[in-house]
N, CA, C and O atoms as a GROMACS GRO file, in nm:
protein
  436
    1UNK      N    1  -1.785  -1.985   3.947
    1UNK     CA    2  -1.650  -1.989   3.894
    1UNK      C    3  -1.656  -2.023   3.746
    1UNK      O    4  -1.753  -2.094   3.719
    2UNK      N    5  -1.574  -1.991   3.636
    2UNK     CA    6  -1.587  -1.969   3.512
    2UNK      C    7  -1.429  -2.124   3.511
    2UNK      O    8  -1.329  -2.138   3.581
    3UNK      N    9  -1.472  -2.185   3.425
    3UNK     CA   10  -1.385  -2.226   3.412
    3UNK      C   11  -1.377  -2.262   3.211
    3UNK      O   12  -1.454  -2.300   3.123
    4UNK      N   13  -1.278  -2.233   3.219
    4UNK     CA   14  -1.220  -2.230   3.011
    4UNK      C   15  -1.136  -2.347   3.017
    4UNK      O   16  -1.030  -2.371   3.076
    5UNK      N   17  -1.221  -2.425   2.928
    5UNK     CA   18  -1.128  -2.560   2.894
    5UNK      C   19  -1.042  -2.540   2.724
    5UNK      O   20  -1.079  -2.493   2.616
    6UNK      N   21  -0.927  -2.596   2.771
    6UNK     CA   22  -0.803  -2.614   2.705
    6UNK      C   23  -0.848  -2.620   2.534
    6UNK      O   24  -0.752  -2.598   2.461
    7UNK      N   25  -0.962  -2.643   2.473
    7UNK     CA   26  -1.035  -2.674   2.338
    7UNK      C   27  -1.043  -2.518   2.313
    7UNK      O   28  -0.996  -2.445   2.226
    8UNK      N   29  -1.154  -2.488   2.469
    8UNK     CA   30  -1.212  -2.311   2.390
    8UNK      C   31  -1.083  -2.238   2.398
    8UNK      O   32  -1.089  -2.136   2.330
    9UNK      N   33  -0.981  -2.251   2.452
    9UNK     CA   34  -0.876  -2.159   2.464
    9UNK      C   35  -0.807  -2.182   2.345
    9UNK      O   36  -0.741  -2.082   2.317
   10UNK      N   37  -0.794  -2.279   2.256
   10UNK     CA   38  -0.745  -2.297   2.152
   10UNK      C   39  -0.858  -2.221   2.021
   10UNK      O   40  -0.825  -2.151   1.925
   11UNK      N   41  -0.964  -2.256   2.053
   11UNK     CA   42  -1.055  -2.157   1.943
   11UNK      C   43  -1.040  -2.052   1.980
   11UNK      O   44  -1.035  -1.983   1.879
   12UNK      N   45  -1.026  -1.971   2.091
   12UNK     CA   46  -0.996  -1.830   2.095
   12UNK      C   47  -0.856  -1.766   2.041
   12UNK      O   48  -0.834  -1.653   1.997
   13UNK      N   49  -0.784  -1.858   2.055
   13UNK     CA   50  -0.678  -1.832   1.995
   13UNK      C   51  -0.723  -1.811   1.824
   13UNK      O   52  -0.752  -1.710   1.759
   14UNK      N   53  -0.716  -1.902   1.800
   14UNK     CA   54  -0.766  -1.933   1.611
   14UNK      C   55  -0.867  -1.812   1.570
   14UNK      O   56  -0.867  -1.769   1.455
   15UNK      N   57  -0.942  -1.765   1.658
   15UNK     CA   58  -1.035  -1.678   1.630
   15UNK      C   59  -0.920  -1.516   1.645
   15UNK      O   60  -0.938  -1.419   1.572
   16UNK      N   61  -0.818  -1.520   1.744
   16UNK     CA   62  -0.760  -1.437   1.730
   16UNK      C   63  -0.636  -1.420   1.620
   16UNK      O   64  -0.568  -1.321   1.591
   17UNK      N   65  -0.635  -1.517   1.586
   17UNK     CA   66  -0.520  -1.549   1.527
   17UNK      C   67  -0.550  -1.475   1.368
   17UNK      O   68  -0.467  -1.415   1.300
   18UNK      N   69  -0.679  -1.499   1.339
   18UNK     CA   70  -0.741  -1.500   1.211
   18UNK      C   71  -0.765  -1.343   1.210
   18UNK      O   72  -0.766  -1.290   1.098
   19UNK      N   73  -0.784  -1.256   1.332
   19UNK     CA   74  -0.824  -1.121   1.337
   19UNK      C   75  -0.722  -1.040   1.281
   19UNK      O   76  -0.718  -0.952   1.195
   20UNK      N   77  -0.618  -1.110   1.373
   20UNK     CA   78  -0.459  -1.032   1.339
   20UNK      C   79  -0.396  -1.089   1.222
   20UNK      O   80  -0.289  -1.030   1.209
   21UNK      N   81  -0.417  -1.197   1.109
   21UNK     CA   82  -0.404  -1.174   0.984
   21UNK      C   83  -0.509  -1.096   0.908
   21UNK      O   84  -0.463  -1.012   0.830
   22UNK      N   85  -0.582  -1.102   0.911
   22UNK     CA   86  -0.716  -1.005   0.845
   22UNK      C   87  -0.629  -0.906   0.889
   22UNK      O   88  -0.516  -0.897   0.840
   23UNK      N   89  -0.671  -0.825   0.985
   23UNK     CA   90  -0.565  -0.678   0.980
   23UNK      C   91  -0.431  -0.648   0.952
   23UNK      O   92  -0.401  -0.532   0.925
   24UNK      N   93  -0.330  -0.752   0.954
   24UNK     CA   94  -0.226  -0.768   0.889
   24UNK      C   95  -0.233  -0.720   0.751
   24UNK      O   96  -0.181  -0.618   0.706
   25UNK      N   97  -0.327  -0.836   0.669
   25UNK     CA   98  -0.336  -0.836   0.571
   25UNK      C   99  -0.403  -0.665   0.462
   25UNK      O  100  -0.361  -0.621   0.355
   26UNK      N  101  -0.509  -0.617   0.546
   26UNK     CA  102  -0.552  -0.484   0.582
   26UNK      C  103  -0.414  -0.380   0.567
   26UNK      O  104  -0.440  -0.271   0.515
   27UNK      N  105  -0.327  -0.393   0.591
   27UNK     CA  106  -0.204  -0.278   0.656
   27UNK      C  107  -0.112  -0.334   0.529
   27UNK      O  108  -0.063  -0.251   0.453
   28UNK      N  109  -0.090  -0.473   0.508
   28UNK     CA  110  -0.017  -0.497   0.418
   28UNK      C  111  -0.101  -0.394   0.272
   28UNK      O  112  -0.057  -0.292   0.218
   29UNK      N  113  -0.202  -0.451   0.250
   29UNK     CA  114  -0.206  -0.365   0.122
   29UNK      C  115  -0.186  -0.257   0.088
   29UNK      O  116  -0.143  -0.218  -0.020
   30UNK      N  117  -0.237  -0.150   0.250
   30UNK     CA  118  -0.225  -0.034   0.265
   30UNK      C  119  -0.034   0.027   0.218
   30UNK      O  120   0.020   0.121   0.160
   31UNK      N  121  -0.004  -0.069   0.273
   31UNK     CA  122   0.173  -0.048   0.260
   31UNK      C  123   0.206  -0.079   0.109
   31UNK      O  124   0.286  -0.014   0.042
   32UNK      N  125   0.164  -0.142   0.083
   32UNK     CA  126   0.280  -0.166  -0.099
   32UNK      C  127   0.137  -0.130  -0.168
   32UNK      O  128   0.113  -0.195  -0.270
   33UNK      N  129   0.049  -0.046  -0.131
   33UNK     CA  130  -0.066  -0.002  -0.240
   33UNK      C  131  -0.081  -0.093  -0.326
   33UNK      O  132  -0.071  -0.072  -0.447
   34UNK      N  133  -0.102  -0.185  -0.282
   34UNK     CA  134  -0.204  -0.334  -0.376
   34UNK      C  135  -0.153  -0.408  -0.472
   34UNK      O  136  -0.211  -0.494  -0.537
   35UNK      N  137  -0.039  -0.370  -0.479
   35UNK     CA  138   0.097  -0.427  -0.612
   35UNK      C  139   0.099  -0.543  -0.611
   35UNK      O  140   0.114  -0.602  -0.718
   36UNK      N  141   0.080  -0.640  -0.445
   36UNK     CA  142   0.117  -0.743  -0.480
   36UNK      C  143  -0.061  -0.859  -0.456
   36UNK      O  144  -0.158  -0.832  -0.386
   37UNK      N  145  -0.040  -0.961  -0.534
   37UNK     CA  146  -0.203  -1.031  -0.470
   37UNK      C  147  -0.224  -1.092  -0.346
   37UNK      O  148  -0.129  -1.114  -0.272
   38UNK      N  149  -0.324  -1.118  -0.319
   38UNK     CA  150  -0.361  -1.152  -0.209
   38UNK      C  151  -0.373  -1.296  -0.176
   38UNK      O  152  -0.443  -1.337  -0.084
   39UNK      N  153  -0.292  -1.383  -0.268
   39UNK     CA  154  -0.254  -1.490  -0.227
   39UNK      C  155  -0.105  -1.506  -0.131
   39UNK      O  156  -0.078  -1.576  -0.034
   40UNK      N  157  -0.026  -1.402  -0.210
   40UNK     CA  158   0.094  -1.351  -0.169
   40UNK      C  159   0.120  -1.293  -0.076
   40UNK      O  160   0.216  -1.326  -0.007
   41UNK      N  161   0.049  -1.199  -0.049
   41UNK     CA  162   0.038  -1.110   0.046
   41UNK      C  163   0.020  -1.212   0.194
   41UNK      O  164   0.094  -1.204   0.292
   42UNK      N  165  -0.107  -1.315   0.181
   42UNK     CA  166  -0.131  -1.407   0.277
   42UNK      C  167  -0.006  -1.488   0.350
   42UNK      O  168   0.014  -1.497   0.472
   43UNK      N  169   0.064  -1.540   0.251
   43UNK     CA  170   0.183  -1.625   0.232
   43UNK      C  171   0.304  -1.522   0.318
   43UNK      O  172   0.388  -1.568   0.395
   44UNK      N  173   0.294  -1.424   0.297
   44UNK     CA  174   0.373  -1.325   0.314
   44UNK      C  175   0.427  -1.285   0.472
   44UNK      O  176   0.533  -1.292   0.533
   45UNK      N  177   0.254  -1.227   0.504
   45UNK     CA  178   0.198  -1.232   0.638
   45UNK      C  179   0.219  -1.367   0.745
   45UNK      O  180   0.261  -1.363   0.861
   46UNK      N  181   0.181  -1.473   0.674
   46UNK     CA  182   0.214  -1.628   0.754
   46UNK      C  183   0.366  -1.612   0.808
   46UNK      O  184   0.394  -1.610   0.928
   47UNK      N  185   0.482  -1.598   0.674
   47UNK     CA  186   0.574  -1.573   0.712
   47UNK      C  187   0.657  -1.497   0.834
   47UNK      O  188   0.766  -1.517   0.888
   48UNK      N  189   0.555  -1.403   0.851
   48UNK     CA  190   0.592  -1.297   0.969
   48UNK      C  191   0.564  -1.369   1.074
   48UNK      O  192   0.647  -1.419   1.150
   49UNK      N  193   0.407  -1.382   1.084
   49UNK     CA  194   0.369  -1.431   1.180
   49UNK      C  195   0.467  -1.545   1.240
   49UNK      O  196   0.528  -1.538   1.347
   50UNK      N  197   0.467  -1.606   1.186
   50UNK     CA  198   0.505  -1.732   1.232
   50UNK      C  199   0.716  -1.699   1.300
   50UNK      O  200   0.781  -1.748   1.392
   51UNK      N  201   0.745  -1.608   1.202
   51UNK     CA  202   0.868  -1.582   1.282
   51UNK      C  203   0.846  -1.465   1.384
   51UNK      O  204   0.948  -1.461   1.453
   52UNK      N  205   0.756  -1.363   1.424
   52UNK     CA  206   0.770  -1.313   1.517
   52UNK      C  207   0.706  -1.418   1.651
   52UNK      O  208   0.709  -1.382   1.769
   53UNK      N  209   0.663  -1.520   1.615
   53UNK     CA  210   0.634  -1.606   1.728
   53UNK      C  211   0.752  -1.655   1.771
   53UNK      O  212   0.747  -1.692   1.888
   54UNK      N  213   0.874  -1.673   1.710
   54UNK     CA  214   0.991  -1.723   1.761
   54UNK      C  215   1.021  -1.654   1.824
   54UNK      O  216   1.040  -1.706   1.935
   55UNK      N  217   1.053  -1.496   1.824
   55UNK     CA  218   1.092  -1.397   1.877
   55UNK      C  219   0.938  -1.384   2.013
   55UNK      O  220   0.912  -1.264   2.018
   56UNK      N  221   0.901  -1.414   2.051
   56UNK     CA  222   0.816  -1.376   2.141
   56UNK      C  223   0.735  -1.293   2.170
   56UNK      O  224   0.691  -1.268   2.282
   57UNK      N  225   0.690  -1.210   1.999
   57UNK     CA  226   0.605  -1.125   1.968
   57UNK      C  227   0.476  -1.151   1.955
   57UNK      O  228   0.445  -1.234   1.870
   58UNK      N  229   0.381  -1.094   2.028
   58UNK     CA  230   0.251  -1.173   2.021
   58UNK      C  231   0.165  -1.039   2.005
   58UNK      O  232   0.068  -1.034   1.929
   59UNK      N  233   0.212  -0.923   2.088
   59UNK     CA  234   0.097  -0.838   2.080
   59UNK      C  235   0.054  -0.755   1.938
   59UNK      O  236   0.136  -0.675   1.894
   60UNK      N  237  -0.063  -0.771   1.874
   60UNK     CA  238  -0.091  -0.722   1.706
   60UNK      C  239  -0.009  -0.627   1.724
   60UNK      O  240   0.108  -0.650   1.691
   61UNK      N  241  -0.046  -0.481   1.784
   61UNK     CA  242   0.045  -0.348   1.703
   61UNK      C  243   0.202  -0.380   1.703
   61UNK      O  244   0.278  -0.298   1.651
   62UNK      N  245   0.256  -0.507   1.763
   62UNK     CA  246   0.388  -0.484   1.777
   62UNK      C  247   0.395  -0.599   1.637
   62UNK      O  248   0.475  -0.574   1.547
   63UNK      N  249   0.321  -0.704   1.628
   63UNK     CA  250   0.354  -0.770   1.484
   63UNK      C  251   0.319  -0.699   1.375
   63UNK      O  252   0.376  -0.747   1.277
   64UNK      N  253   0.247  -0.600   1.345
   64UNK     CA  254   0.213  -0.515   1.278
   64UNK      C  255   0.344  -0.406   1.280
   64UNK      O  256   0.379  -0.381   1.164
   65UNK      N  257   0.395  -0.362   1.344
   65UNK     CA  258   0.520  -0.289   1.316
   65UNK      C  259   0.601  -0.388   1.293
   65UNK      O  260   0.666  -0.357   1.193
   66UNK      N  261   0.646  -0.537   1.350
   66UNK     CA  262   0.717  -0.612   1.270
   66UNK      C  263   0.701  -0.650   1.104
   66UNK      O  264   0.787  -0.688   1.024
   67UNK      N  265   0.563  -0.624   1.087
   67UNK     CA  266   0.556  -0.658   0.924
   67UNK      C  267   0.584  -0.558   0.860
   67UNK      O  268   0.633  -0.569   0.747
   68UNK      N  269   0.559  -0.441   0.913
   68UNK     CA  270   0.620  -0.313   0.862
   68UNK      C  271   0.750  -0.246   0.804
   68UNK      O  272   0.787  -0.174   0.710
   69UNK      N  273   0.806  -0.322   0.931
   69UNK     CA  274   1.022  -0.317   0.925
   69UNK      C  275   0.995  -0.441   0.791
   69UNK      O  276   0.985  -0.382   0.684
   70UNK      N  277   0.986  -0.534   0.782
   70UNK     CA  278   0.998  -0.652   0.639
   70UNK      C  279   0.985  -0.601   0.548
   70UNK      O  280   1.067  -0.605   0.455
   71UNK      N  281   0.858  -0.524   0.546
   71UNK     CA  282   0.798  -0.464   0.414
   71UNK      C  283   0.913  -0.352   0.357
   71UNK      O  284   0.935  -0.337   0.237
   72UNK      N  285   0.975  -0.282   0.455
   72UNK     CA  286   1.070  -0.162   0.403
   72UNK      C  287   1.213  -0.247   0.416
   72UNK      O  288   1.309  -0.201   0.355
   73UNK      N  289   1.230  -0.356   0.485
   73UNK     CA  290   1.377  -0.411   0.471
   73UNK      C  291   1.374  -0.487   0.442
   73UNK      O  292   1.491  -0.520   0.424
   74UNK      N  293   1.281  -0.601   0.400
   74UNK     CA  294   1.303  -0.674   0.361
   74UNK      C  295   1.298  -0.812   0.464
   74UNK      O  296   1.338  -0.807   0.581
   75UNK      N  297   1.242  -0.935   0.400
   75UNK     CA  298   1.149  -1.037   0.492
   75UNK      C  299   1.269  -1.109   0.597
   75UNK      O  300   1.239  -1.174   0.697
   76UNK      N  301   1.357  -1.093   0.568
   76UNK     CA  302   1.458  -1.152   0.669
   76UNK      C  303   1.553  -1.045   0.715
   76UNK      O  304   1.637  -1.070   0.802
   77UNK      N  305   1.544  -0.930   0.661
   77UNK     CA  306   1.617  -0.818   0.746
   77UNK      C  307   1.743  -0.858   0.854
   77UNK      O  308   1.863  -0.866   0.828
   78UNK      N  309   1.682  -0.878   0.971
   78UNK     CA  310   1.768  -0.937   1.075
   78UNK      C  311   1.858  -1.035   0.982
   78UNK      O  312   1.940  -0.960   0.930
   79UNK      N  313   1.873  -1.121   0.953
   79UNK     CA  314   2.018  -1.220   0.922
   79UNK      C  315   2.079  -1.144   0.806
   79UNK      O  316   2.169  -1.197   0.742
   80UNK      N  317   2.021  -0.984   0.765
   80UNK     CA  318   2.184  -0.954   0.685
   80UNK      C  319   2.271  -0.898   0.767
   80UNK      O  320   2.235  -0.852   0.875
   81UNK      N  321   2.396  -0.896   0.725
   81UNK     CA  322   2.509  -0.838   0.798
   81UNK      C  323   2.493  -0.715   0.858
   81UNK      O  324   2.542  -0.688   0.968
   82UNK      N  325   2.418  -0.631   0.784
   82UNK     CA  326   2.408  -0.480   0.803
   82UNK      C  327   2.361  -0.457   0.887
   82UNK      O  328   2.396  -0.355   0.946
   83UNK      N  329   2.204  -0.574   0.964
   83UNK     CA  330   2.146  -0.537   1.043
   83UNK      C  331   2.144  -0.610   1.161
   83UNK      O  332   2.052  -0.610   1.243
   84UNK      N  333   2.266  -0.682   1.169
   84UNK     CA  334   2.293  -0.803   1.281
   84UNK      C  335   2.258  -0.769   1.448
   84UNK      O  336   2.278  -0.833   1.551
   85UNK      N  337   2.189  -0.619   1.414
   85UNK     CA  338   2.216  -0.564   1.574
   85UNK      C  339   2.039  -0.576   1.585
   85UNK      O  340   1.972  -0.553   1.685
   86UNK      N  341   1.997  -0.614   1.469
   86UNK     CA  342   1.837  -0.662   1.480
   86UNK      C  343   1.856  -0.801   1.524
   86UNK      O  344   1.797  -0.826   1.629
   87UNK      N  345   1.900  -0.864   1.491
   87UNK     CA  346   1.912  -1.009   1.529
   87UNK      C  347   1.959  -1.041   1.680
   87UNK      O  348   1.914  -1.140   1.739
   88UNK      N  349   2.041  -0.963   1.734
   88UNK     CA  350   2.099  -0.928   1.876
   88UNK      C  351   2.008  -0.910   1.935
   88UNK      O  352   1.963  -0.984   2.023
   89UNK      N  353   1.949  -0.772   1.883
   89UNK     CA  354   1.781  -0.753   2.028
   89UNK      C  355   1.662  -0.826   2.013
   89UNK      O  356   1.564  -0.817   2.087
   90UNK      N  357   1.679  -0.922   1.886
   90UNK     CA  358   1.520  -1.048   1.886
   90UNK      C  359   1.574  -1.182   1.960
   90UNK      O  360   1.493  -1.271   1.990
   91UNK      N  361   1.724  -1.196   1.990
   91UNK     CA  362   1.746  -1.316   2.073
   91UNK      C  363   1.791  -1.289   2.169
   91UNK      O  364   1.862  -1.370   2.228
   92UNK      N  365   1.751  -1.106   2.239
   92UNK     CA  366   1.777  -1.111   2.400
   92UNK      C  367   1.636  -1.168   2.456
   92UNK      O  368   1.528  -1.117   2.430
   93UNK      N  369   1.656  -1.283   2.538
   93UNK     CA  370   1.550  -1.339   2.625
   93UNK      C  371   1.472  -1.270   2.740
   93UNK      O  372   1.359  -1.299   2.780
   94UNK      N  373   1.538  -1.191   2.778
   94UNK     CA  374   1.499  -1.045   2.868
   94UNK      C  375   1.398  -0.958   2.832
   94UNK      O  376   1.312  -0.914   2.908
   95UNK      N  377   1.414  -0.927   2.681
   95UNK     CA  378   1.285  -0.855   2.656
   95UNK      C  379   1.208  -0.894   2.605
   95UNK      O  380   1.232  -0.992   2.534
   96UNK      N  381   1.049  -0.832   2.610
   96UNK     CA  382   0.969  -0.840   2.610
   96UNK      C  383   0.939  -0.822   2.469
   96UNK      O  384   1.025  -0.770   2.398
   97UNK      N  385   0.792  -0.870   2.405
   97UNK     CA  386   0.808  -0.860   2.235
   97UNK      C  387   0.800  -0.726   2.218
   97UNK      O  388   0.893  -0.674   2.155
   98UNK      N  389   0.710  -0.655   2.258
   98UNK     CA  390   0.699  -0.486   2.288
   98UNK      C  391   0.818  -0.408   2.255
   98UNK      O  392   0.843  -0.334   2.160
   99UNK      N  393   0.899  -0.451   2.376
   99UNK     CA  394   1.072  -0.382   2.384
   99UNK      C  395   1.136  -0.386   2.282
   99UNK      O  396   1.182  -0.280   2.238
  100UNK      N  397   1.159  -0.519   2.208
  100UNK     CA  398   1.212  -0.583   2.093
  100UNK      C  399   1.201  -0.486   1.981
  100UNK      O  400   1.295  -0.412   1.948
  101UNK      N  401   1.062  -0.487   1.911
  101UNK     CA  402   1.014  -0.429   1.840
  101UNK      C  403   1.009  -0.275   1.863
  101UNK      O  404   0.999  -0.208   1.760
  102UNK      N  405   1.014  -0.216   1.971
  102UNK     CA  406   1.042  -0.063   1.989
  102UNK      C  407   1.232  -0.063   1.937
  102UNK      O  408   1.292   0.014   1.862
  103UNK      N  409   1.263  -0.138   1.984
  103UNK     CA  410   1.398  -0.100   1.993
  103UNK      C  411   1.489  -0.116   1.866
  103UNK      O  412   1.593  -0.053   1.845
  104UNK      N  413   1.430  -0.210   1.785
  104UNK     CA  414   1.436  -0.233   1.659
  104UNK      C  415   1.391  -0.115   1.557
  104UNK      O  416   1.460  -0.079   1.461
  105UNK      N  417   1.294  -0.074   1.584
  105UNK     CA  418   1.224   0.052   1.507
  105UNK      C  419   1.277   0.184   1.530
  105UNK      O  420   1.262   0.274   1.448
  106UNK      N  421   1.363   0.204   1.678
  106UNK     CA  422   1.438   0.328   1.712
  106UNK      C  423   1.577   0.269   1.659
  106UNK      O  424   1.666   0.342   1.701
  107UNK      N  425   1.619   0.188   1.599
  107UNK     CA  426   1.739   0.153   1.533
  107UNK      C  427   1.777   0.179   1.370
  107UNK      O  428   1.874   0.208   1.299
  108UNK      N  429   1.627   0.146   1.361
  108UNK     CA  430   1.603   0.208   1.196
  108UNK      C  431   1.579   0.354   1.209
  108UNK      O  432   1.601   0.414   1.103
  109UNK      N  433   1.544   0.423   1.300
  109UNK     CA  434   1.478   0.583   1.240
  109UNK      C  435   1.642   0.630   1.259
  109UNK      O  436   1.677   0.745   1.232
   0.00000   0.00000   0.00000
């Protein structure tokens, strides 16, 4: 029997955590073609991260299309008026981060 104590599950996390900013960070440059530095860019990325964790977004390609929608709307998008119907489908508790983020992205096209 394999058993994972509560420490290594936290370094796996951190180890994942660090993958999906590295590639974040990877896609970010790719997106604004290197304009901005990479202190910023870091800072930037944290930002996301840390609010698509509120929203219950965990899986990379779906925070990766969340940094995507920021990058073209802008880092708080959801709380302007215009896009309040983003803010509606990140605080239905029902869906899934997946759903969220699809449904958000078929709202913009």
């Amino acid at each position: 029997m394999l058993i994972i104590k509560s420490q290594q599950i936290k370094v796996m996390e951190q180890v994942l955590l660090k993958r999906i900013e590295e590639n974040a960070l990877s896609f970010f440059k790719y997106r604004t073609k290197n304009r901005i530095r990479e202190k910023e860019a870091r800072m930037y990325i944290g930002q996301v991260i840390s609010k698509v964790s509120q929203y219950n977004i965990f899986e990379e390609k779906d925070i990766l299309t969340f940094l995507n929608l920021c990058i073209l709307n802008g880092l708080d998008f959801e709380y302007e008026e215009e896009y309040s119907w983003a803010m509606e489908i990140l605080a239905t508790c029902n869906l899934s981060g997946g759903e969220k983020v699809y449904r958000i992205e078929k709202g913009f096209s």
